[in-house]
DOVEXGU-191076 format. One record per residue (C-alpha): z, y, x; residue in one letter; residue number from 1. Coordinates in steps of 0.001 Angstrom, whole numbers, always signed. Each point is the difference from the previous one (the first is absolute). Example, Ala and Ser with C-alpha at 12.3 -4.5 7.8 and 13.67 -1.06 7.14 Angstrom:
<lokols>
<lokol><Z>+7800</Z><Y>-4500</Y><X>+12300</X><torvex>a</torvex><kolro>1</kolro></lokol>
<lokol><Z>-660</Z><Y>+3440</Y><X>+1370</X><torvex>s</torvex><kolro>2</kolro></lokol>
</lokols>
This chain:
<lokols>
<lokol><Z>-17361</Z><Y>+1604</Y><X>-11558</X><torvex>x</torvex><kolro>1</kolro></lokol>
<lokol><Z>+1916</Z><Y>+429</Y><X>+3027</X><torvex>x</torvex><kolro>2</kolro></lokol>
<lokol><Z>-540</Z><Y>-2116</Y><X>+3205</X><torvex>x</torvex><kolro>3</kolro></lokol>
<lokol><Z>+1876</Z><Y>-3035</Y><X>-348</X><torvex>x</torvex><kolro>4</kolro></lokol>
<lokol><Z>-1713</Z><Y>-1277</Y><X>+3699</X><torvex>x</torvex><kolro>5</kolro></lokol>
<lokol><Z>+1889</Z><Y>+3085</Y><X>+1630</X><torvex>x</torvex><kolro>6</kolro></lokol>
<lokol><Z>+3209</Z><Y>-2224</Y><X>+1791</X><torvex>x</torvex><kolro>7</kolro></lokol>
<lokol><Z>+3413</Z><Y>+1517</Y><X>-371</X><torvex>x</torvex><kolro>8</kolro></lokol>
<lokol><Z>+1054</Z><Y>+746</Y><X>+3832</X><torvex>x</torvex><kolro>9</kolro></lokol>
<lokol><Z>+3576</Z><Y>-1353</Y><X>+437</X><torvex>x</torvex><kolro>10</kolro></lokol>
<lokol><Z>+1687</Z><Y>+1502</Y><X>+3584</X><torvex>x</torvex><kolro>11</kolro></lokol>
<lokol><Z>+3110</Z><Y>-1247</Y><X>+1493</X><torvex>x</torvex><kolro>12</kolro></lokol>
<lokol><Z>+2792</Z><Y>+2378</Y><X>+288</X><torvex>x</torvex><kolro>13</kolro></lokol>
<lokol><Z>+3189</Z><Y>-903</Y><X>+1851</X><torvex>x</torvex><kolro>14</kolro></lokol>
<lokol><Z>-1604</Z><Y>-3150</Y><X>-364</X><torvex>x</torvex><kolro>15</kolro></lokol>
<lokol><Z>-525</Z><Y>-55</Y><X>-3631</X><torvex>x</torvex><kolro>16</kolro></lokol>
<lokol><Z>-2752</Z><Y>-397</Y><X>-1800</X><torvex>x</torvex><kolro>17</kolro></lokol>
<lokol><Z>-1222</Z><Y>+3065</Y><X>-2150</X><torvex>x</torvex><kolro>18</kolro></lokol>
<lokol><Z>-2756</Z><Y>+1887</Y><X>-2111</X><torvex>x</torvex><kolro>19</kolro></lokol>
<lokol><Z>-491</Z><Y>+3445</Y><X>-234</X><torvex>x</torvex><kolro>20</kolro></lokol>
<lokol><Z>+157</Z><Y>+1437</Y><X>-3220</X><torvex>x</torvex><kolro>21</kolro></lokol>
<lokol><Z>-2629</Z><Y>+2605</Y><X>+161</X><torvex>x</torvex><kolro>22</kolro></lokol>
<lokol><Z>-2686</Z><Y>-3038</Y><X>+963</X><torvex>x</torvex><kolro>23</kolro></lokol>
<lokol><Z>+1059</Z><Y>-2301</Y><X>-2761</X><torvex>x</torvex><kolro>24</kolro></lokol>
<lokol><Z>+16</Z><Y>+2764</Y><X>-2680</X><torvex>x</torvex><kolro>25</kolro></lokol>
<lokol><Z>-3698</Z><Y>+774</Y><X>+818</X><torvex>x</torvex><kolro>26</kolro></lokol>
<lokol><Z>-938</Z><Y>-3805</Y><X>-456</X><torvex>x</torvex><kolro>27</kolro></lokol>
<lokol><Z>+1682</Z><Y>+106</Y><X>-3337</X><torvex>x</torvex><kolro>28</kolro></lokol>
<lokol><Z>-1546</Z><Y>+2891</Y><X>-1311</X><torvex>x</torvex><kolro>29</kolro></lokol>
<lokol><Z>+3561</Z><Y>+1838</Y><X>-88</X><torvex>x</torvex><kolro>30</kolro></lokol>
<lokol><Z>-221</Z><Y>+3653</Y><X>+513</X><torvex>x</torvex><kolro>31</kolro></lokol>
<lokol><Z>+2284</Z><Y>+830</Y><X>+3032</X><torvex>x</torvex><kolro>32</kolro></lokol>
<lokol><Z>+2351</Z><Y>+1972</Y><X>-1571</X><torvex>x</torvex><kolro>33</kolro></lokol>
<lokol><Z>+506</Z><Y>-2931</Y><X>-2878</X><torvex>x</torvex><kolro>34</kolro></lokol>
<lokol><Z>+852</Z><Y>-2080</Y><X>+2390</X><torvex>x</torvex><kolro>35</kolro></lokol>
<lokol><Z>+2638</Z><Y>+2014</Y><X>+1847</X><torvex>x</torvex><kolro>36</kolro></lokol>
<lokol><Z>+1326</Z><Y>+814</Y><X>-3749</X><torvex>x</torvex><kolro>37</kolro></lokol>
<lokol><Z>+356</Z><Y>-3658</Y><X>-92</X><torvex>x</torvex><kolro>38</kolro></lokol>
<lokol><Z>+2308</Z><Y>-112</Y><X>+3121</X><torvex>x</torvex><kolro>39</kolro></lokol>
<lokol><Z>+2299</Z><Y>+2791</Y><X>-846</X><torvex>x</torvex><kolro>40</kolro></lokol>
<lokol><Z>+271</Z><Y>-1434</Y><X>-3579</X><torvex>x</torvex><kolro>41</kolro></lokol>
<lokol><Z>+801</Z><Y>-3628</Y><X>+1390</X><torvex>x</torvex><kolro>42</kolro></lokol>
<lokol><Z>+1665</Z><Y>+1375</Y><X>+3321</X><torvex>x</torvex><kolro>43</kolro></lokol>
<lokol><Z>+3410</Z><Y>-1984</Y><X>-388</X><torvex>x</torvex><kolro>44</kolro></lokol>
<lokol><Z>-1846</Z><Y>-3182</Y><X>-1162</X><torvex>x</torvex><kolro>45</kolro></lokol>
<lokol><Z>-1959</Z><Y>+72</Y><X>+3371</X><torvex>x</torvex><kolro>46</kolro></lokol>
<lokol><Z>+2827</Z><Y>+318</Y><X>+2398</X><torvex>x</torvex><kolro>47</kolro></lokol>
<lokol><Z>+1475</Z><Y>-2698</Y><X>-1861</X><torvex>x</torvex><kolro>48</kolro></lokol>
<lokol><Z>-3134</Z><Y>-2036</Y><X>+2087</X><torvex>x</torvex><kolro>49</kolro></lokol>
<lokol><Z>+435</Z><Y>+1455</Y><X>+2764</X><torvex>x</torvex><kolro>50</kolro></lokol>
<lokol><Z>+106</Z><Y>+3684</Y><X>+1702</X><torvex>x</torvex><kolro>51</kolro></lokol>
<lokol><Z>-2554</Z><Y>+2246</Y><X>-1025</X><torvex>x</torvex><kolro>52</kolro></lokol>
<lokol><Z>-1765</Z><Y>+945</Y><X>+3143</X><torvex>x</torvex><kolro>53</kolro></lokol>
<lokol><Z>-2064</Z><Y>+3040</Y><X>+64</X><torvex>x</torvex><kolro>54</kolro></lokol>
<lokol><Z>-1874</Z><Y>+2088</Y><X>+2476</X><torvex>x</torvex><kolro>55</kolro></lokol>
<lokol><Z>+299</Z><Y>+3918</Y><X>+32</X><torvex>x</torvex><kolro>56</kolro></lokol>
<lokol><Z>-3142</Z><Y>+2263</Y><X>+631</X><torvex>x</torvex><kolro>57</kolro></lokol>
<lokol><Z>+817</Z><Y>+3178</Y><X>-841</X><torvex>x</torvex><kolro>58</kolro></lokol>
<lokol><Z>+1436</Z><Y>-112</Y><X>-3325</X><torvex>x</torvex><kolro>59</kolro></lokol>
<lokol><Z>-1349</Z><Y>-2833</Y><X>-1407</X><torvex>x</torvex><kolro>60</kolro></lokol>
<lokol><Z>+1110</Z><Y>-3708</Y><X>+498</X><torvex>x</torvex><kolro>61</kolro></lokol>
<lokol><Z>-2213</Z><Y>-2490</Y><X>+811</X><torvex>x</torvex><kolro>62</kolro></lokol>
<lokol><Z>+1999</Z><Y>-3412</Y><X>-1523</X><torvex>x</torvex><kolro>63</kolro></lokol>
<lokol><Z>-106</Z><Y>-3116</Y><X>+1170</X><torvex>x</torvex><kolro>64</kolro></lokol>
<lokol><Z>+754</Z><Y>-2920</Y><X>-1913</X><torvex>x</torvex><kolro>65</kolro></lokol>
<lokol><Z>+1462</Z><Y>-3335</Y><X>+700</X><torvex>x</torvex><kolro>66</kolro></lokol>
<lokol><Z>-1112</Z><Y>-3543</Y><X>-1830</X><torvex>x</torvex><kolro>67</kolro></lokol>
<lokol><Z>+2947</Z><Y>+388</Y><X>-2539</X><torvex>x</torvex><kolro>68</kolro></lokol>
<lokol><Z>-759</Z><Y>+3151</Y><X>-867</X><torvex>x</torvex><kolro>69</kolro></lokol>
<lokol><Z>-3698</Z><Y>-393</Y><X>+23</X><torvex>x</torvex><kolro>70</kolro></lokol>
<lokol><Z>+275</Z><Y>-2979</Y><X>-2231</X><torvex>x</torvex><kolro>71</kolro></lokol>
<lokol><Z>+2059</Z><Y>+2171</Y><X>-2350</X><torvex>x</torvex><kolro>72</kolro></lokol>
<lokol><Z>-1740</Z><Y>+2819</Y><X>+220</X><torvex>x</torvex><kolro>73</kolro></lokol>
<lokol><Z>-3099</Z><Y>-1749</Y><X>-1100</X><torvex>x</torvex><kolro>74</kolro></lokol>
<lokol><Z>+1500</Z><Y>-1899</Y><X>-2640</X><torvex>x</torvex><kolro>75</kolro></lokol>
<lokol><Z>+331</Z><Y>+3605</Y><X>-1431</X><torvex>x</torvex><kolro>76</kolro></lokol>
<lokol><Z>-3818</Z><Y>+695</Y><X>-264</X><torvex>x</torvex><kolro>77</kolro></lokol>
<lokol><Z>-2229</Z><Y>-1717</Y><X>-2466</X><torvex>x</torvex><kolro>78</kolro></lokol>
<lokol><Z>-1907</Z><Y>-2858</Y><X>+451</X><torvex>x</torvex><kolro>79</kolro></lokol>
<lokol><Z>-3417</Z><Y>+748</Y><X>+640</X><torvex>x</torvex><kolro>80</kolro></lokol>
<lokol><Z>-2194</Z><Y>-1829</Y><X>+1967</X><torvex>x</torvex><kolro>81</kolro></lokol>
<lokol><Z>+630</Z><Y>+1872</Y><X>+2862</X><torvex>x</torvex><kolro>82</kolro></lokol>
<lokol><Z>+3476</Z><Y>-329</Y><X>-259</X><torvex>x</torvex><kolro>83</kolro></lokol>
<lokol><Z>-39</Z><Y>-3791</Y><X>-362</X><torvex>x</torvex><kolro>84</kolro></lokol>
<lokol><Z>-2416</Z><Y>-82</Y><X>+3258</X><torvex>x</torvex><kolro>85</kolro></lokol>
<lokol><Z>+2322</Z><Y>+1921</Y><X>+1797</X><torvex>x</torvex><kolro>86</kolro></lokol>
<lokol><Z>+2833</Z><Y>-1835</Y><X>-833</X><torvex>x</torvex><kolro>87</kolro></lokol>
<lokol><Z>-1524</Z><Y>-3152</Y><X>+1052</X><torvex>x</torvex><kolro>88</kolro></lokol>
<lokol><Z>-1381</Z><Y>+1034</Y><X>+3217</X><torvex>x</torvex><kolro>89</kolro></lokol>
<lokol><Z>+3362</Z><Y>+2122</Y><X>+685</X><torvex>x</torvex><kolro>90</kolro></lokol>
<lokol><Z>+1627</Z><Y>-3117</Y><X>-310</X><torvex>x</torvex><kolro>91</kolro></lokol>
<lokol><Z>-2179</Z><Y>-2284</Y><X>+2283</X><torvex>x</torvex><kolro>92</kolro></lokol>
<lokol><Z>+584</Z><Y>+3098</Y><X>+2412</X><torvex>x</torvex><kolro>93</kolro></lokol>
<lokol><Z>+3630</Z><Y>+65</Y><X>+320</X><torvex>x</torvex><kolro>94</kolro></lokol>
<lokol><Z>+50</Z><Y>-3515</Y><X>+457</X><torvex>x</torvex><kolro>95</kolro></lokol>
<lokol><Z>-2143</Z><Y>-22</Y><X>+3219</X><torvex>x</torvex><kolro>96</kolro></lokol>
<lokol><Z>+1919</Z><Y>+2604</Y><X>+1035</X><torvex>x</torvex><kolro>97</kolro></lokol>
<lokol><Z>+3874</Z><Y>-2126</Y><X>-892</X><torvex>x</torvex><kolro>98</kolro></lokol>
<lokol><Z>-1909</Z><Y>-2942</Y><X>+1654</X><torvex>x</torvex><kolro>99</kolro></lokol>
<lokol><Z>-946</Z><Y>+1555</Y><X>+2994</X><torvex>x</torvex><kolro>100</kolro></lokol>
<lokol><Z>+2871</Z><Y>+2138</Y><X>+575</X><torvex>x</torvex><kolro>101</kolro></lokol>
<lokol><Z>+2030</Z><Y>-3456</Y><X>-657</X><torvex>x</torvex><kolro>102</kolro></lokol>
<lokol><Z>-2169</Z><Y>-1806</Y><X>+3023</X><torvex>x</torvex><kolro>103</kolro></lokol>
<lokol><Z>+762</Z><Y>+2730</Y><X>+2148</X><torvex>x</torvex><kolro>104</kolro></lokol>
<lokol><Z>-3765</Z><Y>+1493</Y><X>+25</X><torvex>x</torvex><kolro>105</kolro></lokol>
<lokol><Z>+1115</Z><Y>+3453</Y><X>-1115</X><torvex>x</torvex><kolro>106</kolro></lokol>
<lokol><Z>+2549</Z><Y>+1814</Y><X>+1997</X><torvex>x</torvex><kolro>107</kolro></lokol>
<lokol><Z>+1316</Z><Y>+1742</Y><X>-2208</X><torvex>x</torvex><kolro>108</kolro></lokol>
<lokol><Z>-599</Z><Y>+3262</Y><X>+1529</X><torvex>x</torvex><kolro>109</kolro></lokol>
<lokol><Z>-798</Z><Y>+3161</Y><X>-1663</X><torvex>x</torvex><kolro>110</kolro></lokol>
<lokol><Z>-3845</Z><Y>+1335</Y><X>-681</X><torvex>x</torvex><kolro>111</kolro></lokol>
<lokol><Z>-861</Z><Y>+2289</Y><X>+2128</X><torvex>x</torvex><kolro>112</kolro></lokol>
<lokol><Z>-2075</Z><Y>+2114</Y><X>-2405</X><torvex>x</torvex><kolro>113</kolro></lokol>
<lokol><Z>+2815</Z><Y>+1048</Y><X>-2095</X><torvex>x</torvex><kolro>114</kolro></lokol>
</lokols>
């Protein structure tokens, strides 16, 4: 079973809210490259949340994903256990993070280790 304790990291970019792909495909058990399948084969769906920011090393993308397409892209995977912890906690997360950024204790500001 894989670690359901393992918490999804969620970064702000251009003072959104996002998860990267690679990270939450290792908590679900997805093999990388299934879960980048996954984003080509729903690419139009996702921008329909929201743009589909991505990172560049090399020739690889590292994708980052915002709640809307999160949510959706989760929706896609079964529903193990893991998946329903994640989803729960995910939740809980983005919601501190709305709350705070709505009380003006985020900035807003990008992360610095992207």
């Amino acid at each position: 079973m894989k670690n359901i304790n393992k918490e999804l990291e969620i970064v702000l970019i251009n003072g959104e809210p996002r998860v990267n792909l690679s990270q939450l495909a290792e908590i679900l058990g997805i093999v990388h490259k299934s879960a980048l399948n996954t984003i080509y084969k729903y690419e139009a769906k996702l921008k329909q949340k929201g743009e589909l920011v991505f990172k560049k090393q090399g020739r690889k993308k590292k994708y980052f994903l915002n709640e809307a397409q999160f949510l959706f892209f989760i929706s896609l995977s079964k529903n193990t256990k893991v998946a329903v912890e994640l989803k729960s906690n995910s939740f809980d997360n983005f919601m501190k993070i709305w709350v705070s950024s709505r009380l003006g204790l985020i900035t807003g500001s990008d992360n610095p280790n992207l």
